[in-house]
C-alpha positions as a Markdown table, in Angstrom:
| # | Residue | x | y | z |
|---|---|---|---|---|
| 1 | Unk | -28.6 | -109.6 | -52.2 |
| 2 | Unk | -25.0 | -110.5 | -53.3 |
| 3 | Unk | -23.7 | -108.0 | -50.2 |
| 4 | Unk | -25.2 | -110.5 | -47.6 |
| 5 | Unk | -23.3 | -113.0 | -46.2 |
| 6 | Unk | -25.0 | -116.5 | -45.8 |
| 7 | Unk | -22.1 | -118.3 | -44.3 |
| 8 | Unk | -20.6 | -118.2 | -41.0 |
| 9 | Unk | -17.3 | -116.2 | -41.0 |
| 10 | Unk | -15.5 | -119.8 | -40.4 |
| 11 | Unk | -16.5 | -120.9 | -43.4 |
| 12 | Unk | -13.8 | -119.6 | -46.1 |
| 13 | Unk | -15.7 | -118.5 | -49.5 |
| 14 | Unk | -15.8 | -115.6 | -51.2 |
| 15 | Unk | -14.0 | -112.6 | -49.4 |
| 16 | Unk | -13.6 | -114.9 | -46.4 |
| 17 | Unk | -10.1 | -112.8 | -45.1 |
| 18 | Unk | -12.3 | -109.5 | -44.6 |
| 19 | Unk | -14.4 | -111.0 | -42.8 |
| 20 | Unk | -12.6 | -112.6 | -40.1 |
| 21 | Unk | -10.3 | -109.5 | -39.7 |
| 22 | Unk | -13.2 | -107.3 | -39.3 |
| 23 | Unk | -14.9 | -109.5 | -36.9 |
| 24 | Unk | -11.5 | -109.4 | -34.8 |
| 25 | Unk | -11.2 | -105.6 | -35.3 |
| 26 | Unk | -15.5 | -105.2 | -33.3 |
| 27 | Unk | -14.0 | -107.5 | -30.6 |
| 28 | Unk | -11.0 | -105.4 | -30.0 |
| 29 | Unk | -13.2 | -102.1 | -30.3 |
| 30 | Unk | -15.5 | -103.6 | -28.2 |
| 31 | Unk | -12.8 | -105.1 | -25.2 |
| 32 | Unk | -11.5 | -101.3 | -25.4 |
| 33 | Unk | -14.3 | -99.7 | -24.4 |
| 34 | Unk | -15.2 | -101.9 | -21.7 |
| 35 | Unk | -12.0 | -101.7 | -20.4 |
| 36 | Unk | -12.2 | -97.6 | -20.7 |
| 37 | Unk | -16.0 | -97.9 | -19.3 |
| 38 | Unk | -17.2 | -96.2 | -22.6 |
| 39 | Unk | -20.4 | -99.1 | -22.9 |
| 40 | Unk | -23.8 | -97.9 | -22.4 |
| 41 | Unk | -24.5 | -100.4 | -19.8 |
| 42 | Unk | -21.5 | -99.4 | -17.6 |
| 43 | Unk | -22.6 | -95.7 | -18.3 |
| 44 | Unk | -25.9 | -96.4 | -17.5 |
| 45 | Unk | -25.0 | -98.8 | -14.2 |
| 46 | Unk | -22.2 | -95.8 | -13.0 |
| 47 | Unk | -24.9 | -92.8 | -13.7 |
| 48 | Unk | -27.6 | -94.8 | -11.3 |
| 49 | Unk | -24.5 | -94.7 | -9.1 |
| 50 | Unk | -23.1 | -91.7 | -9.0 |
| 51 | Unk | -26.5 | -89.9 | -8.7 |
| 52 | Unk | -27.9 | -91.8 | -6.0 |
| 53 | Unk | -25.0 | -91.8 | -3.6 |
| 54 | Unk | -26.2 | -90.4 | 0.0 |
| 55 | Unk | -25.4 | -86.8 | 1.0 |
| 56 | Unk | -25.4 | -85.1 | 4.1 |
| 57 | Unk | -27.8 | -82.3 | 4.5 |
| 58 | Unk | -26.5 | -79.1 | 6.7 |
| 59 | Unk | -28.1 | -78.7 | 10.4 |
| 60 | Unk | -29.6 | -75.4 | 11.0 |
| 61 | Unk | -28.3 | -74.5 | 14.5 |
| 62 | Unk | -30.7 | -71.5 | 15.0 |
| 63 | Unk | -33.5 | -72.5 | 12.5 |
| 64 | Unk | -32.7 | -70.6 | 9.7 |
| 65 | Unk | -31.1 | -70.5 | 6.1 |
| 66 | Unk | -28.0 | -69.7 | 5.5 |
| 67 | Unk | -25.3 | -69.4 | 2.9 |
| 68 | Unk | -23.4 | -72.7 | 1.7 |
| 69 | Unk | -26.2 | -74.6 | 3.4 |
| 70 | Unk | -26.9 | -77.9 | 1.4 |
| 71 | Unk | -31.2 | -78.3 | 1.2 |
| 72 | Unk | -33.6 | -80.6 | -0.2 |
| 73 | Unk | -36.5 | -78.3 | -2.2 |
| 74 | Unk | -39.9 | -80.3 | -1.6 |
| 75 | Unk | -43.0 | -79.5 | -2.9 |
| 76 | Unk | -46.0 | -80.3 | -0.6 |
| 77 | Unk | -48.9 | -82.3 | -1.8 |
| 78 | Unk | -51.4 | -81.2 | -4.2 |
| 79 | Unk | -54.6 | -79.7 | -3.0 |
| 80 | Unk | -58.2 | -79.6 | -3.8 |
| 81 | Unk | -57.1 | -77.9 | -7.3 |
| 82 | Unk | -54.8 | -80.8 | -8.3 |
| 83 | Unk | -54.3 | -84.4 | -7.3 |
| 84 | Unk | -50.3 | -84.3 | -7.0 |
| 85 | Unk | -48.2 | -85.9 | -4.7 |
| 86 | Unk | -45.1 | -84.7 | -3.0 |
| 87 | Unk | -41.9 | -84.2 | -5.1 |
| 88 | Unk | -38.4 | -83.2 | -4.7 |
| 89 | Unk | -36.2 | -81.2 | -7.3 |
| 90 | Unk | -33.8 | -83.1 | -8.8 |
| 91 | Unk | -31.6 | -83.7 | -11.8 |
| 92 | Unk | -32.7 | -85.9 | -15.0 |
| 93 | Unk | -29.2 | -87.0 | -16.8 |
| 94 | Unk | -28.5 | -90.0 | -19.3 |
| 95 | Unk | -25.2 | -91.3 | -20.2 |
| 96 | Unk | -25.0 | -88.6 | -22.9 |
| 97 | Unk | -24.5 | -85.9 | -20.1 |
| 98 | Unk | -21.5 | -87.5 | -18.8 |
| 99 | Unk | -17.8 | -86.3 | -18.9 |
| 100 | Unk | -15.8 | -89.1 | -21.2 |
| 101 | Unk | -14.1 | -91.0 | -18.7 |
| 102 | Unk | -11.1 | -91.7 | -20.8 |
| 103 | Unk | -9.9 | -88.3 | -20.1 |
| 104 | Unk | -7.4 | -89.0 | -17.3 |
| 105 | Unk | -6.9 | -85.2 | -16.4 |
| 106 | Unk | -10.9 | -84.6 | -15.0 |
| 107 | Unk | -13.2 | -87.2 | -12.7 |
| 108 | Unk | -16.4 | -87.9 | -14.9 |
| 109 | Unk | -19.1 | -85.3 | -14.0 |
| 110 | Unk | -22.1 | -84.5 | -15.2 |
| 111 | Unk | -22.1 | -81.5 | -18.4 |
| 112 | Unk | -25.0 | -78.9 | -18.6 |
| 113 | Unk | -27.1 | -77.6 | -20.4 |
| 114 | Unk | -30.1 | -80.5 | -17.9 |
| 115 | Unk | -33.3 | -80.7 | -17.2 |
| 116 | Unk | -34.9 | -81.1 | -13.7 |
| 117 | Unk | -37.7 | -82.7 | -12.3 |
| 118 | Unk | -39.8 | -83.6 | -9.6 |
| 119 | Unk | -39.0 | -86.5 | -8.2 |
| 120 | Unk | -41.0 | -88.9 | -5.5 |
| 121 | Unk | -37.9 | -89.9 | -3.6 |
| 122 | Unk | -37.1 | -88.1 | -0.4 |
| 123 | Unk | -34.0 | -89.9 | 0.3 |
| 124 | Unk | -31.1 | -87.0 | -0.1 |
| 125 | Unk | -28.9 | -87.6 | -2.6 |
| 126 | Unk | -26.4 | -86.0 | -5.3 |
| 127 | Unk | -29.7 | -85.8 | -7.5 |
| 128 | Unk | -31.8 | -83.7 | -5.4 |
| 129 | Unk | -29.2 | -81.7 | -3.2 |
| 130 | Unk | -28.7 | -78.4 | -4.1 |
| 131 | Unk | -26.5 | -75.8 | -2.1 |
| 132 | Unk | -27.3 | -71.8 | -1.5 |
| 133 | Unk | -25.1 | -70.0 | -3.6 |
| 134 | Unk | -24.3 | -66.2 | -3.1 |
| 135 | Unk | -24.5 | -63.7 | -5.8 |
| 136 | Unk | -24.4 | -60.5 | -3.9 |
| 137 | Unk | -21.2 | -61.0 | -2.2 |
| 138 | Unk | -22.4 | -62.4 | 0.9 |
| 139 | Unk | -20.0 | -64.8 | 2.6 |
| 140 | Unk | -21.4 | -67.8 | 3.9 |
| 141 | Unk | -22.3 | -69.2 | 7.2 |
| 142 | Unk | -24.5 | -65.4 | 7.0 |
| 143 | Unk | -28.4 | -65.6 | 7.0 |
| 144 | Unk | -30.5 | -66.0 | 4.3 |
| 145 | Unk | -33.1 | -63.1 | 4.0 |
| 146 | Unk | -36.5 | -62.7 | 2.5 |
| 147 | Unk | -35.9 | -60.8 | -1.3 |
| 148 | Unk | -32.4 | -61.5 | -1.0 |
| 149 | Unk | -31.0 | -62.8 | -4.1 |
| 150 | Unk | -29.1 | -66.5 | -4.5 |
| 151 | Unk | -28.5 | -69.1 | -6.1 |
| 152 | Unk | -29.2 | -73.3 | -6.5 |
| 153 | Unk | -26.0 | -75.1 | -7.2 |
| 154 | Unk | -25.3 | -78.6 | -7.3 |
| 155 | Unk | -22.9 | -80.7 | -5.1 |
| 156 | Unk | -19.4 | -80.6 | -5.6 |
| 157 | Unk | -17.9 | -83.9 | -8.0 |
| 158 | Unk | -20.3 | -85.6 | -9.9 |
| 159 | Unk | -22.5 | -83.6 | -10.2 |
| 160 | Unk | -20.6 | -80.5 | -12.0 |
| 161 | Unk | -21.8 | -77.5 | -9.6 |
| 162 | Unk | -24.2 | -76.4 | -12.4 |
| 163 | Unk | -26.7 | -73.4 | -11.3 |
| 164 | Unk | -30.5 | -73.9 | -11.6 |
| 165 | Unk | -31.6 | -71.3 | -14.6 |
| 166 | Unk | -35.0 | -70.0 | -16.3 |
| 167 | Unk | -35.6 | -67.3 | -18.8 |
| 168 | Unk | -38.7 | -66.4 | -20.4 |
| 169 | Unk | -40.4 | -68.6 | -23.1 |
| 170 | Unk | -40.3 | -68.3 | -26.7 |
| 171 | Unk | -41.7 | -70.5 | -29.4 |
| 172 | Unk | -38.5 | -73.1 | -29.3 |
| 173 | Unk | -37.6 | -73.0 | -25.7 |
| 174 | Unk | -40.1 | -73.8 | -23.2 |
| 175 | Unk | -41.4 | -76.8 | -21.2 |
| 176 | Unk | -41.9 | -80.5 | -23.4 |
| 177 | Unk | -44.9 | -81.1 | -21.7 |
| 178 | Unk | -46.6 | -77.9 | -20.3 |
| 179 | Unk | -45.3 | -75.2 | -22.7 |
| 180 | Unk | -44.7 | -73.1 | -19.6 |
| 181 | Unk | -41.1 | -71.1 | -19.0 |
| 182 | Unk | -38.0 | -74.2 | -19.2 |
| 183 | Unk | -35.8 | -74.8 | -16.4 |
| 184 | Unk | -32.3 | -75.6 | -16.5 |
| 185 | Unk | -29.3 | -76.7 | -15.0 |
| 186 | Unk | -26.3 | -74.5 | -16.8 |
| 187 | Unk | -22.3 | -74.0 | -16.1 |
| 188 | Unk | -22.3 | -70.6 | -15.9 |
| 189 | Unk | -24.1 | -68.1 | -13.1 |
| 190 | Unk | -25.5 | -65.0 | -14.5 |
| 191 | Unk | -28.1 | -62.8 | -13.7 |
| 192 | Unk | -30.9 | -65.8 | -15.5 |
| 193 | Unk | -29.6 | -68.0 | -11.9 |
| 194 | Unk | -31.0 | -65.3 | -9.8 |
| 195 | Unk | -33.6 | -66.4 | -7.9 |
| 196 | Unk | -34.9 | -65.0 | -4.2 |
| 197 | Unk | -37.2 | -66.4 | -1.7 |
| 198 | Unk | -40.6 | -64.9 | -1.4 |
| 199 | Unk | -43.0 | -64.8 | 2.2 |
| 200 | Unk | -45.6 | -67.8 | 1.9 |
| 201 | Unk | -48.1 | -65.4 | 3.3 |
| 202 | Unk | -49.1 | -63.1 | 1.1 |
| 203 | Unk | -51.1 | -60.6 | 3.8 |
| 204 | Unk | -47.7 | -60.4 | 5.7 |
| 205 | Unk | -45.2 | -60.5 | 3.2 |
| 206 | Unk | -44.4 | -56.6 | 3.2 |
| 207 | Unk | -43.8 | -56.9 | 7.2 |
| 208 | Unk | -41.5 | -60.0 | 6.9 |
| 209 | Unk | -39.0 | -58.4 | 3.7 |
| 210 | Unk | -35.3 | -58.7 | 4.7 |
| 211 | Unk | -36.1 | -61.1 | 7.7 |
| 212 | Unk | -34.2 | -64.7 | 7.8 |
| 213 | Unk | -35.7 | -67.4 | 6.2 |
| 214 | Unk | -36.9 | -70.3 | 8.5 |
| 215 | Unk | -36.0 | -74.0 | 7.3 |
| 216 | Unk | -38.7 | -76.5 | 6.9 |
| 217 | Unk | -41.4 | -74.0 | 6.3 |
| 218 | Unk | -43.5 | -73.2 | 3.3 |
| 219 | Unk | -42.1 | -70.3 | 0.8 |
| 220 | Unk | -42.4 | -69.1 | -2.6 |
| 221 | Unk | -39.1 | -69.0 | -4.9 |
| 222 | Unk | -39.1 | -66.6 | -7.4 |
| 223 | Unk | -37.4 | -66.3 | -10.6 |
| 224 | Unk | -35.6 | -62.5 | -10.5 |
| 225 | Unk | -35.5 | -61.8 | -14.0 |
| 226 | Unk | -39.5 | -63.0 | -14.8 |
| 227 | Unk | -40.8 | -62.7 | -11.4 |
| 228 | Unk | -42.3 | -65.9 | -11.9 |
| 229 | Unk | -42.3 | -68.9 | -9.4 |
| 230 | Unk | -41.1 | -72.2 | -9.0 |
| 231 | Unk | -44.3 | -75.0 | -9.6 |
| 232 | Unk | -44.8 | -78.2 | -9.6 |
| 233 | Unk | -47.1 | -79.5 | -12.1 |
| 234 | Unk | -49.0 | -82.6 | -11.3 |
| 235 | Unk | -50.7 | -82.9 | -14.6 |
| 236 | Unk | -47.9 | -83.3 | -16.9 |
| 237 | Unk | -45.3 | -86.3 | -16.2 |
| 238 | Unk | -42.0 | -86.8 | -17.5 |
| 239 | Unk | -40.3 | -90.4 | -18.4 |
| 240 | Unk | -36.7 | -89.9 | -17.0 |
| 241 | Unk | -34.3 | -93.1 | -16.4 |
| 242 | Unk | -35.3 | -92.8 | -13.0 |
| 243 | Unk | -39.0 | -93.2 | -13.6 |
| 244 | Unk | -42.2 | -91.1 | -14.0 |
| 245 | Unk | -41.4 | -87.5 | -12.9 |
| 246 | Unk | -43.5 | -84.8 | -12.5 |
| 247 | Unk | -42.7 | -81.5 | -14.8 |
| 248 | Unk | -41.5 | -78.3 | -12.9 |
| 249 | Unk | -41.8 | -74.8 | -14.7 |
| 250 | Unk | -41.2 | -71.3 | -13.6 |
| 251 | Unk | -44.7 | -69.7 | -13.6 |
| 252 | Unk | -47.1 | -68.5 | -10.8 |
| 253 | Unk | -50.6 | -70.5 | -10.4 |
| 254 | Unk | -52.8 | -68.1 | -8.7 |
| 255 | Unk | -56.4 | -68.6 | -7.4 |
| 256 | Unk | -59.5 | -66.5 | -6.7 |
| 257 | Unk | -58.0 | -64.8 | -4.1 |
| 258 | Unk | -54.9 | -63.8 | -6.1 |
| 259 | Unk | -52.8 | -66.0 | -3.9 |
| 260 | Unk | -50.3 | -68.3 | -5.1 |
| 261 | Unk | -51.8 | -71.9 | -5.1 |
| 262 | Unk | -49.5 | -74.9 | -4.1 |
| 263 | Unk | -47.7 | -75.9 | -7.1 |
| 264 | Unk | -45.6 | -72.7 | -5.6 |
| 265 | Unk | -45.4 | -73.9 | -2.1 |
| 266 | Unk | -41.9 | -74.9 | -1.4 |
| 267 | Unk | -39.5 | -76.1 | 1.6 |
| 268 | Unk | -36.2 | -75.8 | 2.1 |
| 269 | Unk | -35.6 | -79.2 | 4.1 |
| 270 | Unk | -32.7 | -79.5 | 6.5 |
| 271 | Unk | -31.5 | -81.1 | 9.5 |
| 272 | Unk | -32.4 | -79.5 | 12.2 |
| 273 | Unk | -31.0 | -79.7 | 15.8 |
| 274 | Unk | -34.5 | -79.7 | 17.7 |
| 275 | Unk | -36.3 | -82.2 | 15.5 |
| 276 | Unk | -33.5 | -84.2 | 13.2 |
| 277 | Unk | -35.5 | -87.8 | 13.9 |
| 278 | Unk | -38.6 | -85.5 | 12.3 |
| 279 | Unk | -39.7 | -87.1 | 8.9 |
| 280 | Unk | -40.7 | -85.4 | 5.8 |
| 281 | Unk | -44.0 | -86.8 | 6.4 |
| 282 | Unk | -44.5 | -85.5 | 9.9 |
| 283 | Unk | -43.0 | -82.0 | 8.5 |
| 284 | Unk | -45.7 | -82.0 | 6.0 |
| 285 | Unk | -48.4 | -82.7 | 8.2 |
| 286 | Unk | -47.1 | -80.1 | 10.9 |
| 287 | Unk | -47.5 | -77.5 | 8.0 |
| 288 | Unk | -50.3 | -78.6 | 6.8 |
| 289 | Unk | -51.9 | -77.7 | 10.3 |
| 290 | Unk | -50.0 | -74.7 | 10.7 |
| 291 | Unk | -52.1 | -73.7 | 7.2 |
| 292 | Unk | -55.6 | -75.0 | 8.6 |
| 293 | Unk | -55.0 | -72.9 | 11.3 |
| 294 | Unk | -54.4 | -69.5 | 9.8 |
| 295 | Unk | -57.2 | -70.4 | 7.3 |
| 296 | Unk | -59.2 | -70.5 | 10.2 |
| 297 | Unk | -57.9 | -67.5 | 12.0 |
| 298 | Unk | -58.6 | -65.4 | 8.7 |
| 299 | Unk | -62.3 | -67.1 | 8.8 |
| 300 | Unk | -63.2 | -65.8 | 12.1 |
| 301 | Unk | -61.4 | -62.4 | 11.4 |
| 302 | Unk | -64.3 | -62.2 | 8.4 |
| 303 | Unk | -66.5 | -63.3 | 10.5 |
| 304 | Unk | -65.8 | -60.4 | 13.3 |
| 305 | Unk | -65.3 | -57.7 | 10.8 |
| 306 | Unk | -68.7 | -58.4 | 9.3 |
């Protein structure tokens, strides 16, 4: 016990000199790095900032997809199989993930390797914007297709322009919670950044291959390296510093019918110039309908044929 000091620094005995200039030395340490913004608080306060700031979404003109468009990716409600609410893909960062501000020659941005999630807030924002990326060549302002290869890439400033990644699972990289195949948000665009968009149904997929994707409509998005799709998973929740999250994976949930289920059912949301006072929760209801009415169409086609 003879390292512990009992007395107040003011209080000169024993190595009284030391102490005094070492408790100067923590307030100069500390004044420096709130000055440089370097304090866990101010990172913490700046992140909540930075992420959250509004972004424009593109209009779609003609309806459809297109290259350099800047989307929302929502994933529709859970059905009979799960008990999930909606959910949008976004970014989970801490403070750790963060450029050092100090550097004078760079604004702070956001460093991958990060994780995603599904978050509950459909207000677009740097977190959940993402912005169709060409790998093939295409130039942009030209259509999206149906099994055309692309890419997700973040906004331009804060956060980084990092590429939305999978790869398959091994026995140290996977999900935390699901142990399903990891997403990722990386620096670099290779071929594990490939991903293409898939016809929701799957009885007229083959007649609808190369035709533009429609905005606001239901879709699969597949991986092009494991040909497995983007999900949703309702069961497994993540604790991000923006609150409880559901876990997205790369793996196709199929049913009894060999059809995907609706952790895969995704929408590309965008302004659009017919409807741009249309919510997200009117969207989901209008496709919700639009999928109660084929059911029933493919009912009564049973029905006839039998």
């Amino acid at each position: 016990m003879a390292h512990v000091r009992t007395y107040n620094p003011r209080v000169r005995v024993g190595n009284w000199k030391e102490d005094v200039t070492l408790e100067e030395e923590t307030l100069k340490n500390f004044i420096l790095q709130k000055d440089r913004g370097e304090l866990t608080v101010q990172k913490e306060g700046g992140l909540r900032q930075n992420m959250l700031k509004p972004v424009s979404l593109s209009v779609s003109q003609d309806g459809f997809l297109h290259f350099g468009d800047t989307v929302m990716l929502l994933n529709s409600e859970g059905g009979e199989h799960e008990q999930r609410g909606s959910c949008v893909l976004s970014i989970i960062a801490d403070s750790s993930n963060i450029t050092s501000q100090s550097d004078t020659n760079s604004v702070p941005h956001l460093l991958g390797p990060l994780q995603v999630g599904g978050a509950h807030s459909m207000t677009p924002c740097v977190r959940n914007a993402f912005i169709i990326t060409s790998v093939d060549g295409t130039s942009d302002g030209e259509v999206l297709r149906y099994d055309q290869s692309f890419a997700l890439r973040t906004t331009v400033g804060f956060a980084g322009e990092l590429f939305l990644a999978s790869d398959r699972k091994t026995f140290l990289k996977c999900a935390k919670k699901s142990r399903l195949q990891e997403l990722s948000l990386v620096e670099e665009c290779d071929f594990l950044c490939w991903w293409k968009v898939i016809y929701f149904d799957p009885q007229a997929r083959l007649e609808n291959e190369g035709y533009p994707v429609q905005v606001n409509s239901k879709v699969l998005i597949s991986h092009c390296k494991t040909n497995q799709c983007l999900a949703a998973l309702g069961n497994h929740i993540l604790w991000t510093p923006f609150g409880k999250e559901y876990e997205l994976s790369a793996h196709t949930f199929l049913d009894s019918h060999k059809a995907e289920r609706d952790n895969n059912h995704w929408l590309f949301f965008m302004a659009h110039s017919a409807n741009q006072n249309q919510s997200l929760m009117g969207l989901q209801q209008d496709s919700e309908i639009t999928d109660e009415h084929r059911e029933n169409q493919e009912d009564t086609q049973v029905k006839e044929c039998s």
